[in-house]
C-alpha positions in Angstrom: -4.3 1.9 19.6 -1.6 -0.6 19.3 -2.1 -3.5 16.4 -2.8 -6.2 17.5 -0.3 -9.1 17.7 -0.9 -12.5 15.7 -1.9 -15.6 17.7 0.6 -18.5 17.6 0.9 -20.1 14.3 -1.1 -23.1 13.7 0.0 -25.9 11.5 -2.7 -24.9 8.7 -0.5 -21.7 8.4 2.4 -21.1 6.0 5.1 -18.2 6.7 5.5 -15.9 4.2 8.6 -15.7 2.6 11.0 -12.6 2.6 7.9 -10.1 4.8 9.7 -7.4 7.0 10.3 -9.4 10.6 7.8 -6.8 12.3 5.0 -7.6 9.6 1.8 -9.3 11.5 1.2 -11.2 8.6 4.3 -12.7 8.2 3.1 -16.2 9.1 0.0 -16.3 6.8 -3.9 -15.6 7.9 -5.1 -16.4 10.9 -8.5 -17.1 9.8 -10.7 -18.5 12.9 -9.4 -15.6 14.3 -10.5 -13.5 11.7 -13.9 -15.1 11.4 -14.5 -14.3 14.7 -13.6 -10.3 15.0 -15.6 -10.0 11.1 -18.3 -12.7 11.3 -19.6 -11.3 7.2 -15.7 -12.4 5.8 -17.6 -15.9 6.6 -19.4 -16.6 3.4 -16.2 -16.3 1.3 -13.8 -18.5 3.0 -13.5 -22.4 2.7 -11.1 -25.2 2.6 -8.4 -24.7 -0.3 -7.0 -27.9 -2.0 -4.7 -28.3 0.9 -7.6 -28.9 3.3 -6.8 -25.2 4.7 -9.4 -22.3 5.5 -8.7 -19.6 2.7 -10.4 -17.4 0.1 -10.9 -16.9 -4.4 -8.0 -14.5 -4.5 -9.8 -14.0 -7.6 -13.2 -12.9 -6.3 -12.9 -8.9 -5.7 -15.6 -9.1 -2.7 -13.6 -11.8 -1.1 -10.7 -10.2 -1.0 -12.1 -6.8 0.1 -13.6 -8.8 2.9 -10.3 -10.1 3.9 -8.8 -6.5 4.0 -11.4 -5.5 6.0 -11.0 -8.5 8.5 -7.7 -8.1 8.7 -7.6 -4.2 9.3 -10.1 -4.3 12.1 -8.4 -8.2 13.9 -4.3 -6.4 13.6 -5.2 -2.5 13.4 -8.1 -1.7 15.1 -9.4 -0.3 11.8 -13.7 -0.3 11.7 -15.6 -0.4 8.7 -13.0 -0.2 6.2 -14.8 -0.2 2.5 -14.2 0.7 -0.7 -16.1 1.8 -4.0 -17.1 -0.4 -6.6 -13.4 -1.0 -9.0 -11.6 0.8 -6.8 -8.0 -0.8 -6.6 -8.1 -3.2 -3.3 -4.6 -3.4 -1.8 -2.9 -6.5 -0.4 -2.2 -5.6 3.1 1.1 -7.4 3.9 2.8 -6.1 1.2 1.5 -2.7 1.9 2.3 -3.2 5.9 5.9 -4.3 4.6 6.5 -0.7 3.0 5.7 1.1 6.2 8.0 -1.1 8.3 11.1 -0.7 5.4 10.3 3.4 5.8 10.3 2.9 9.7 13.8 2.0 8.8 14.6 4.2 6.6 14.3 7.1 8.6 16.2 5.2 11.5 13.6 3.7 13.7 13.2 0.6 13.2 12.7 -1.6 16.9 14.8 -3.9 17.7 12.4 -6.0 19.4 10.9 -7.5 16.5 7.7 -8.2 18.1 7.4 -4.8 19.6 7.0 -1.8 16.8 8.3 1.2 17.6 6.1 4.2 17.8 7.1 7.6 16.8 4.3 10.1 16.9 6.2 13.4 15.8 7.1 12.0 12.5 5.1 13.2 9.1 4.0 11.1 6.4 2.4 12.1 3.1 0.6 9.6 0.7 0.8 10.8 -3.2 -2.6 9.2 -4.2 -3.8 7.5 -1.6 -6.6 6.3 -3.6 -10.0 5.0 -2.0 -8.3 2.8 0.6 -6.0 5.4 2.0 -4.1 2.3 3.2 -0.7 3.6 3.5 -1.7 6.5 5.9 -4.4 3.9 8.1 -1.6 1.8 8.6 1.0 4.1 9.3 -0.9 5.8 11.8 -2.0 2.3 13.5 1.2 0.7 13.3 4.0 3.7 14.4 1.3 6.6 15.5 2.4 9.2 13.1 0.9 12.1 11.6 -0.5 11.6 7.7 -1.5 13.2 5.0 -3.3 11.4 2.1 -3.8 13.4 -1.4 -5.3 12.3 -4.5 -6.6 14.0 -7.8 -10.3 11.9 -7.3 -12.4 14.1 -4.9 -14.8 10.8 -4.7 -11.8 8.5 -3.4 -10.9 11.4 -0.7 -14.4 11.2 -0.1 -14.5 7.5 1.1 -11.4 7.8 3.3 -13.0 10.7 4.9 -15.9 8.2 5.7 -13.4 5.5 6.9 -11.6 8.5 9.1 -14.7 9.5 10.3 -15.7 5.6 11.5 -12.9 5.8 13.3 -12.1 8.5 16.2 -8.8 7.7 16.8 -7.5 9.1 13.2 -9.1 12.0 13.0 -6.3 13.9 15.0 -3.7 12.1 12.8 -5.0 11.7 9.2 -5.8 14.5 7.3 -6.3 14.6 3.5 -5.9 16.9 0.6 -7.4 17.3 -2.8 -4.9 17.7 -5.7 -6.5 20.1 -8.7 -4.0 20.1 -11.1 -3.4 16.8 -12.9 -0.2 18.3 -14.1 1.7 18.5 -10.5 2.3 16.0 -7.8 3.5 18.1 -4.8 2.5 21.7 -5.6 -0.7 22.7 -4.1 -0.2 20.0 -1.3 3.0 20.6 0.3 1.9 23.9 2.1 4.9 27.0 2.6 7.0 26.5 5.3 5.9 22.7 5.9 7.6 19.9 6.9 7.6 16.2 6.1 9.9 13.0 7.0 8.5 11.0 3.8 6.6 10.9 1.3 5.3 7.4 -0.2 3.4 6.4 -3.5 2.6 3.3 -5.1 2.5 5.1 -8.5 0.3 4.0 -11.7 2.5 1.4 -13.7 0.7 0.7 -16.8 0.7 3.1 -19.7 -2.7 2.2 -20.9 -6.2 0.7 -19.8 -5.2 -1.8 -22.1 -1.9 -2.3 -21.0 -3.9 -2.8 -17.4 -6.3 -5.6 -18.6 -3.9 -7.2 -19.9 -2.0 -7.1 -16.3 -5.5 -7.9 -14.3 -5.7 -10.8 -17.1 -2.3 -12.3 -16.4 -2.7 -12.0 -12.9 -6.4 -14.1 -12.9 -5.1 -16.6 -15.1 -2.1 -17.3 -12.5 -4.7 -17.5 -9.4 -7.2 -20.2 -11.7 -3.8 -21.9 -12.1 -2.7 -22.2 -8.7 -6.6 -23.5 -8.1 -6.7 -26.2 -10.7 -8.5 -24.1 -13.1 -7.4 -23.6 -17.2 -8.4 -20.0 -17.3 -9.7 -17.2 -15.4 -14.0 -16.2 -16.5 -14.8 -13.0 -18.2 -16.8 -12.2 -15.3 -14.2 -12.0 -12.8 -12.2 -9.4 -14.3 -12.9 -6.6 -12.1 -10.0 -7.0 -10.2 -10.1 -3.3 -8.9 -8.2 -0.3 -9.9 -9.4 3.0 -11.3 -7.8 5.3 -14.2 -5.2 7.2 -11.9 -4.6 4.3 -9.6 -3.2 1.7 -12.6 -2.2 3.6 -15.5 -1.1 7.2 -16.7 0.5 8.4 -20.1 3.7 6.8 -20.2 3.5 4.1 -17.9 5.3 4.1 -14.4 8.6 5.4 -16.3 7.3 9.1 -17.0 5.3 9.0 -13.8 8.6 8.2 -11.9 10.6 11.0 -14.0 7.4 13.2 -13.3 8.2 13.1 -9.2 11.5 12.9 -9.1 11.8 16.5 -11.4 8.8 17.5 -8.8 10.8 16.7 -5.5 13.9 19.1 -6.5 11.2 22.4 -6.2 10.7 20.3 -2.6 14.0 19.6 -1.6 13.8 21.6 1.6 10.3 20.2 2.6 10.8 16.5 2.9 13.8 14.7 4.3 13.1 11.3 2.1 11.0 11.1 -0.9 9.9 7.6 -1.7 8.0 5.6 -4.5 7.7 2.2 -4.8 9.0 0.6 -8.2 7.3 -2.1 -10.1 9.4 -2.5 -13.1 13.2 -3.4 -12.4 14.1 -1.8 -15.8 13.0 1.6 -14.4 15.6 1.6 -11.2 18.2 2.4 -13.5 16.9 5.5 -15.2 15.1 6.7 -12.3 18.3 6.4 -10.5 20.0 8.6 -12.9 17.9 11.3 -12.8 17.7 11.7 -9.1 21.8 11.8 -9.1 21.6 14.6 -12.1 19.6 16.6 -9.5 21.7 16.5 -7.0 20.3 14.6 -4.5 22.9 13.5 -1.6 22.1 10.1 -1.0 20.0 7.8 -3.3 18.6 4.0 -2.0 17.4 0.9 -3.3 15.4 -1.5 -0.8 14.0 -4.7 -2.1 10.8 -6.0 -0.7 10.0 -9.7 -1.0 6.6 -11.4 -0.7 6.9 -15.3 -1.6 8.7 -14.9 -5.3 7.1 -11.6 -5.9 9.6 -8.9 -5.5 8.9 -5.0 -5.2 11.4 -2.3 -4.7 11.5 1.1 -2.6 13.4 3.5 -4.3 14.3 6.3 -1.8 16.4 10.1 -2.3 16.8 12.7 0.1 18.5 16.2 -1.0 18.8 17.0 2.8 
C-alpha cells in the first residue's frame, strides 16, 4: 500500500529544515491527523510553549506513541511496538536514509510528491534491531524486497510479531538471525545471492558509559528547549540496547569491521552503505574502502534542523 501523503500544512506546523523533498514529514507532525488514525497517542500530546499540539521528546512512551501514529497515518504500518529499552528511532530521519538510497541506486522520482516504486530491488538491514524500521519503511515507501538481521534472537522476535500484524509484508520482509558476534555478513548473505544495498545505523559509542553519557546530553538539551535546568534521573531510559548503541571500539572499529567484511562480498551487493555519526570517522573509513579497491566511494550528507548525519556509500561493482 502506498504511504499516505501529508494533509496541507497548517500554520501550527514548522518545515523541517534540510529533510529529503520526498520525506512526508518534511513539514513537521500533523497531529489532529494523527490523533485521529491512533486515538491512545492522545494522553501524551499537549500544547508546547508556542501554543502548538506536540509531545516530552523526553518521555520514552511518548515518543514510541508518536512512531507508532505516524507509521500507521503515512505507512499503513499496524501495531508497531517495541520492548522495554529497546532503541526507538526517529522516523524522519530514518525515512530520509531510504529516500537518499532510492537515489543512490538511481531512482529517485522526479515528481517529488510521487515516490517511486521499485519492487525488484533487494535491501538488507545489518541489525535491524527491535523496530526493524529501515526494512518497514522501505517496503512501504518504494515496495522492495528486505531482509532484516540482527545478533538478538528476541529483537527478531518482535519484528516477526510486527510482520505478522501486518499481511502486506510478509511476502516482502524476511529476517535472519546472525550467530556469530564476530561477522557481519557471513552466515546472512546466502551463496549465489544478490543484493542492491545494504544499510546499517551501526553502534557509535564505545562503552555503556560512553552511551549514558550521550542519552544524558541529549535529555539535558530537550529540558533546555522546554524551560527546564536539567533532565530527572528517572527519565533516562531513552532506549537503546547493548548492540544497538555501543560495541568495543566505538563506531570507528565497527566501521573498519564492515568495510574489511564487504570485500569477501564484493560480488553480492552492488552498494554497501552505513550511516556515520562521527565526522572524524569519514576520513579513515574512507581510506580503507579505497585500500580495498572499491571503484567508487560516496559521501551524502543528511540534514535534520542543525543536526547533520552522513551516508557513507562503496560499491566494488
Amino acid at each position: 500500500m502506498r504511504p499516505r501523503r501529508p494533509t496541507k500544512k497548517s500554520p501550527a506546523q514548522s518545515d523541517r529544515k534540510g529533510l529529503h523533498p520526498r520525506n512526508l514529514h518534511k513539514h513537521g507532525y500533523d497531529f489532529p491527523a494523527l490523533l485521529k488514525s491512533s486515538p491512545p497517542l492522545a494522553q501524551y500530546v499537549s500544547k508546547n510553549a508556542y501554543g502548538n499540539l506536540s509531545i516530552d521528546f523526553a518521555d520514552p512512551l511518548a515518543v514510541k506513541a508518536l512512531n507508532a501514529a505516524l507509521l500507521k497515518l503515512h505507512y499503513s504500518i499496524d501495531d508497531w511496538d517495541i520492548p522495554e529499552g529497546a532503541l526507538c528511532p526517529p522516523i524522519p530521519g530514518r525515512a530520509d536514509y531510504i529516500h537518499y538510497i532510492a537515489d543512490l541506486l538511481g531512482l529517485g522520482a522526479p515528481d517529488a510528491n510521487q515516490a517511486d516504486t521499485s519492487p525488484g530491488i533487494t535491501l538488507l538491514d545489518i541489525g535491524t534491531g527491535a523496530n526493524g524500521i529501515y526494512p518497514l519503511l522501505a517496503c512501504q515507501l518504494y515496495g522492495w524486497q528486505c531482509v532484516g538481521s540482527d545478533i538478538n534472537p528476541q529483537s527478531l522476535d518482535n519484528v516477526a510479531a510486527i510482520i505478522a500484524k501486518n499481511p502486506g509484508l510478509q511476502e516482502r520482509f524476511t529476517l535472519r538471525t546472525q550467530h556469530d558476534k564476530h561477522h557481519i555478513f557471513e552466515g546472512i548473505i546466502q551463496p549465489g545471492e544478490f543484493f542492491d544495498v545494504s544499510v546499517c545505523n551501526p553502534p557509535f559509542h564505545a562503552s555503556q558509559e560512553e552511551a549514558l553519557k550521550g542519552t544524558r546530553r541529549k535529555l539535558n538539551n530537550l529540558a533546555r528547549n522546554r524551560g527546564d535546568k536539567t533532565a530527572t534521573s528517572a527519565r533516562l531510559n531513552f532506549g537503546g540496547q547493548a548492540a544497538e548503541l555501543w560495541c568495543k571500539g566505538g563506531e570507528q572499529a565497527f566501521l573498519k569491521k564492515i568495510i574489511k567484511e564487504s570485500l569477501a562480498f564484493s560480488t553480492q551487493c552492488r552498494w554497501f552503505t552505513s550511516l556515520v555519526s562521527k565526522a572524524e570517522n569519514l576520513k579513515p573509513a574512507t581510506k580503507l574502502i579505497r585500500k580495498l579497491g572499491a571503484v567508487e566511494v560516496r559521501e551524502i550528507e543528511m540534514k535534520q534542523g542543525n543536526k547533520i548525519t552522513r551516508i557513507l556509500a562503496w560499491t566494488f561493482i
